[in-house]
C-alpha positions as CSV (number, residue, x, y, z in Angstrom):
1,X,-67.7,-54.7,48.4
2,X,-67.2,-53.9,44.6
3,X,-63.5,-54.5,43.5
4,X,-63.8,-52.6,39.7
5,X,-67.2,-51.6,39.3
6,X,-66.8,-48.2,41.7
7,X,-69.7,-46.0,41.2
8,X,-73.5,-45.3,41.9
9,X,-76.3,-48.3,41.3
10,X,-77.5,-46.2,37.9
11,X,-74.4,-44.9,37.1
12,X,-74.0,-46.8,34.1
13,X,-77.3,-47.1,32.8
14,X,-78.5,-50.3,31.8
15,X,-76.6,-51.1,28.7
16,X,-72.9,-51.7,28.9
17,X,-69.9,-53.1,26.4
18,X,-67.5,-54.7,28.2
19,X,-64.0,-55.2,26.7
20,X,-60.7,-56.7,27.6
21,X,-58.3,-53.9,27.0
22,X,-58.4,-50.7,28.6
23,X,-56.9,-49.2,25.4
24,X,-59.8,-50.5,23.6
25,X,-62.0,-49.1,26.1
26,X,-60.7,-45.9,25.9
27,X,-60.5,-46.0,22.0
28,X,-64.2,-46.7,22.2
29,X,-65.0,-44.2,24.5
30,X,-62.7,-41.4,22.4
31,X,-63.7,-42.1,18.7
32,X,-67.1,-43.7,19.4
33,X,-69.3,-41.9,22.1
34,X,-70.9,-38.9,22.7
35,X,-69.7,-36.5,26.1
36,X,-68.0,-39.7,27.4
37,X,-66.7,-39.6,30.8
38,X,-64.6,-41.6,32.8
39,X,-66.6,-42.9,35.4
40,X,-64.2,-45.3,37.3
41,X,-61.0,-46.5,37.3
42,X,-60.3,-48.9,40.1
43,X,-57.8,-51.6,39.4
44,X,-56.5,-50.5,36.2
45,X,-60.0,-51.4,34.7
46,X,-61.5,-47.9,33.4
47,X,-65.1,-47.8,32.6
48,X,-66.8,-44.7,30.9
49,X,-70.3,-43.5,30.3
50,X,-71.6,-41.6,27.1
51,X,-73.8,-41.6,24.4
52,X,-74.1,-44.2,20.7
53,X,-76.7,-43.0,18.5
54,X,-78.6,-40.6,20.9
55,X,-78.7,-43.3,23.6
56,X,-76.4,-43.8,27.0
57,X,-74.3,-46.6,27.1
58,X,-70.8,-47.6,29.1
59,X,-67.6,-49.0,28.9
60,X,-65.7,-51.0,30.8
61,X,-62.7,-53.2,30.7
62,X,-62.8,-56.8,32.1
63,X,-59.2,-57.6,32.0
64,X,-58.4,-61.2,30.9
65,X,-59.9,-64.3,31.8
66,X,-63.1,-65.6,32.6
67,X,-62.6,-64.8,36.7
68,X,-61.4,-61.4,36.6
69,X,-64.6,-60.9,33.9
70,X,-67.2,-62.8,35.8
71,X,-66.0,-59.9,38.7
72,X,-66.5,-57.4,36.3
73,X,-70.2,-58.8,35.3
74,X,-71.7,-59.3,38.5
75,X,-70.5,-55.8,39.7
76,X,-72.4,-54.6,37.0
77,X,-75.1,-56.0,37.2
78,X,-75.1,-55.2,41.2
79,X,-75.2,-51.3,39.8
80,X,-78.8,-52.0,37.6
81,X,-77.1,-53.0,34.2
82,X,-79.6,-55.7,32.8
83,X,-77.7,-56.4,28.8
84,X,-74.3,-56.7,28.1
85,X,-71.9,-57.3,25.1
86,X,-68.2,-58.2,25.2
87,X,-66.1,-56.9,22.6
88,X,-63.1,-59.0,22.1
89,X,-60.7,-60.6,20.0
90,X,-60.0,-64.3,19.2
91,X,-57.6,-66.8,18.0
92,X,-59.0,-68.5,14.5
93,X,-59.4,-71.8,13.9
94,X,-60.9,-72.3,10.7
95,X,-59.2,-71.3,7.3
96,X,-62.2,-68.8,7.1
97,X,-61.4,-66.6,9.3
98,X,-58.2,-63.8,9.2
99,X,-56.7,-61.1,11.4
100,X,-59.7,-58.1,11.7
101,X,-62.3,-60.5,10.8
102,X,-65.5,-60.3,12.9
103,X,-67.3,-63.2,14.1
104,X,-70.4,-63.0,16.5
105,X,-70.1,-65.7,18.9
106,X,-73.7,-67.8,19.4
107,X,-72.7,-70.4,21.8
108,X,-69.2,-71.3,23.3
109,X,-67.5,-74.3,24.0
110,X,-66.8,-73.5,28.0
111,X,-63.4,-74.7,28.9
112,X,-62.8,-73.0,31.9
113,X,-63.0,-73.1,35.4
114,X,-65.3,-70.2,35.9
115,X,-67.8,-71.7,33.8
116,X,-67.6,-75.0,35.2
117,X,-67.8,-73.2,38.7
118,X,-71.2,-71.6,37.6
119,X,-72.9,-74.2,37.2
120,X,-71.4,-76.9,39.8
121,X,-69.4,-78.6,37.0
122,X,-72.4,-80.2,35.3
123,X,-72.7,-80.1,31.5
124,X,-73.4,-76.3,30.2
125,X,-73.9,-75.3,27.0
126,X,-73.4,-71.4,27.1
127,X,-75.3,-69.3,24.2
128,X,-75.9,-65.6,23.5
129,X,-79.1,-64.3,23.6
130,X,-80.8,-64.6,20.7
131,X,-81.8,-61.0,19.9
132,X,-78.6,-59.8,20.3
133,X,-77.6,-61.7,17.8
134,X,-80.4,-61.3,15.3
135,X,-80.0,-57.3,15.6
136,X,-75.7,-57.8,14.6
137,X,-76.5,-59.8,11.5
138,X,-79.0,-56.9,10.0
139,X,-76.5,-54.4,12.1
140,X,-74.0,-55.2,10.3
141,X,-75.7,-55.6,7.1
142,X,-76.5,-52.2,7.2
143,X,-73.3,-50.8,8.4
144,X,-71.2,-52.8,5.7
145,X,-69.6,-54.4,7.9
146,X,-68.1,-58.3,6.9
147,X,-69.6,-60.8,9.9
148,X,-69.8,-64.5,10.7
149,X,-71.6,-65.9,13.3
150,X,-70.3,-69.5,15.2
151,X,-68.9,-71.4,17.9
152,X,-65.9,-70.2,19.9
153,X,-64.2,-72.3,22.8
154,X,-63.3,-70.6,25.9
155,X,-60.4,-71.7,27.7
156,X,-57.8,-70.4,31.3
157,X,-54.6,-70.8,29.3
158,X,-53.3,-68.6,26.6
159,X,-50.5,-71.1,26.2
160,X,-52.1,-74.6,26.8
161,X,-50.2,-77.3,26.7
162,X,-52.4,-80.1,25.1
163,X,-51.1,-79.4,21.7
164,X,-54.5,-81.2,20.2
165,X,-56.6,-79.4,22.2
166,X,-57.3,-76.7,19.3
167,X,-57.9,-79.5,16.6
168,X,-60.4,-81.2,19.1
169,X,-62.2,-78.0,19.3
170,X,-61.8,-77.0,15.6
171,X,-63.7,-81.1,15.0
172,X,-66.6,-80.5,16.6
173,X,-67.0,-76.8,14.9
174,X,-65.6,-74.4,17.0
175,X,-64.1,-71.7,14.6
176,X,-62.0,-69.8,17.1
177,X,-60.9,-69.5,20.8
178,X,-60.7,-67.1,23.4
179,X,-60.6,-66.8,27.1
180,X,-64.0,-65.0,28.6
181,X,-67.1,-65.4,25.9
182,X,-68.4,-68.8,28.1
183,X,-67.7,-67.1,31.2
184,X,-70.2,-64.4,30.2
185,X,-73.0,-66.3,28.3
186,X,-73.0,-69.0,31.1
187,X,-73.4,-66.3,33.9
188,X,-76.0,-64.0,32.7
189,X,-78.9,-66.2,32.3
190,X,-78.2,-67.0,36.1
191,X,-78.4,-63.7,36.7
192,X,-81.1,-62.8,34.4
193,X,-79.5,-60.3,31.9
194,X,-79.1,-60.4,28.3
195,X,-75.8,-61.0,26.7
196,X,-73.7,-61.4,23.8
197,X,-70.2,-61.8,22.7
198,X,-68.5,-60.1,19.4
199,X,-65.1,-61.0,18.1
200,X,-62.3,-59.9,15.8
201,X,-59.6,-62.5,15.0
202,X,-56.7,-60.9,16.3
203,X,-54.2,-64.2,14.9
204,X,-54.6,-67.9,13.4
205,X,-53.5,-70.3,16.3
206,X,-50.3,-71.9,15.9
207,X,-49.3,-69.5,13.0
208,X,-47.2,-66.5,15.2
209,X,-46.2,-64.5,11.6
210,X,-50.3,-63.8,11.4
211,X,-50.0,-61.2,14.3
212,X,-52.0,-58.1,13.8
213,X,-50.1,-54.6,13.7
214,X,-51.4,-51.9,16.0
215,X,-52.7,-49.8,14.0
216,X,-54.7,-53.0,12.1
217,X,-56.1,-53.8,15.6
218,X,-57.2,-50.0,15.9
219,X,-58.7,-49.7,12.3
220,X,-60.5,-53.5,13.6
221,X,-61.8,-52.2,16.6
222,X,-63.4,-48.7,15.3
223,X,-64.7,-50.9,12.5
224,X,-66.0,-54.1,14.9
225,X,-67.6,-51.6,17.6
226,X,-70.2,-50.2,16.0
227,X,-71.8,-53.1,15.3
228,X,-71.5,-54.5,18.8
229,X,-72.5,-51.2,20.4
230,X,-75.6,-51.3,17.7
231,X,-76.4,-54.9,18.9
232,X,-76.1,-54.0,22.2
233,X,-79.0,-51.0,22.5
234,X,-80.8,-53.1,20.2
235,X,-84.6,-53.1,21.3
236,X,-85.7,-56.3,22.2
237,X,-88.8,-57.9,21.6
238,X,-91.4,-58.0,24.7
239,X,-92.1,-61.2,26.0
């Protein structure tokens, strides 16, 4: 029985952003899409349905964490949705990278125990799929839009306690962290959709005075969106 992910198989459509934050999603939904709905709103997680560029696309929150987004995923792709692209936001951990900063993520560094459930605990290394993030570089080319793309680790705890743990990470070239990107590159290839993960730096770990106003992680998100919802409805190339 679906937990989140209320509605119709179809309901959706087959292309579907998935964010964190329901303020995000309803920013998104507001500012970004055509004769958006709400189409459900079952645990606090509100997903909508509307239109980017002509085309029908959702919206809906995961919530934080890779188990309460791997819920989220699975649901939808229960309900016929076969590409999917988080929008999200990171810590940085690389002097290149400031608050509002967008960074495509191409592979993650999966520490967390969804991931590791996935795939029985054997060695996984979780990537996006490659046409996703092909059509954000020229996306964002085109809409002017500053991007990197890299390696972000993916871990349970917000406030981890192995203080090393984000120099480890930052060693082997891991420019940021967040909590659900591995989670969702590790379980769509098992469930054979596409997927991709898009990031703005929201703070630089272990420096608390870089914290993002509200209306900077507004102006980020309306700015970041685009090219993720782009990316997302990209065509990709047949097989």
């Amino acid at each position: 029985m679906a937990e989140v992910v209320l509605t119709e198989p179809g309901a959706f459509g087959t292309h579907v952003l998935i964010v964190g934050d329901p303020g995000r999603a309803a920013l998104i939904a507001a500012e970004l899409l055509d004769d958006a709905r709400l189409l459900c709103d079952a645990r606090g997680l509100p997903g909508y349905v509307g239109t980017f560029g002509g085309r029908p696309v959702g919206v809906q929150t995961h919530g934080i964490g890779g188990p309460s987004a791997a819920l989220v995923v699975e649901e939808l792709v229960q309900v016929g949705v076969t590409r999917i692209v988080r929008l999200g936001t990171f810590g940085s951990l690389s002097p290149a990278f400031a608050p509002g900063d967008l960074l495509c993520a191409a592979a993650a560094i999966p520490h967390d125990g969804a991931s590791r459930a996935l795939v029985g605990g054997e060695p996984h290394a979780p990537m996006a799929d490659f046409e996703i993030v092909h059509a954000a570089v020229h996306d964002a080319k085109h809409l002017g839009v500053r991007m990197r793309v890299g390696l972000v680790a993916t871990t349970d705890l917000y406030f981890d306690p192995d203080d090393d743990l984000d120099r480890r990470w930052a060693a082997r070239g891991a420019v940021g962290v967040d909590m659900e990107t591995a989670t969702l590159l590790t379980l769509a290839p098992l469930r054979g959709i596409s997927a991709g993960s898009f990031l703005v730096c929201s703070n630089v770990v272990d420096a608390p005075a870089t914290q993002w106003s509200a209306e900077q992680q507004r102006a980020a998100t309306l700015t970041a969106a685009p090219v993720a919802l782009s990316a997302l409805l990209s065509e990709p190339k047949p097989k």
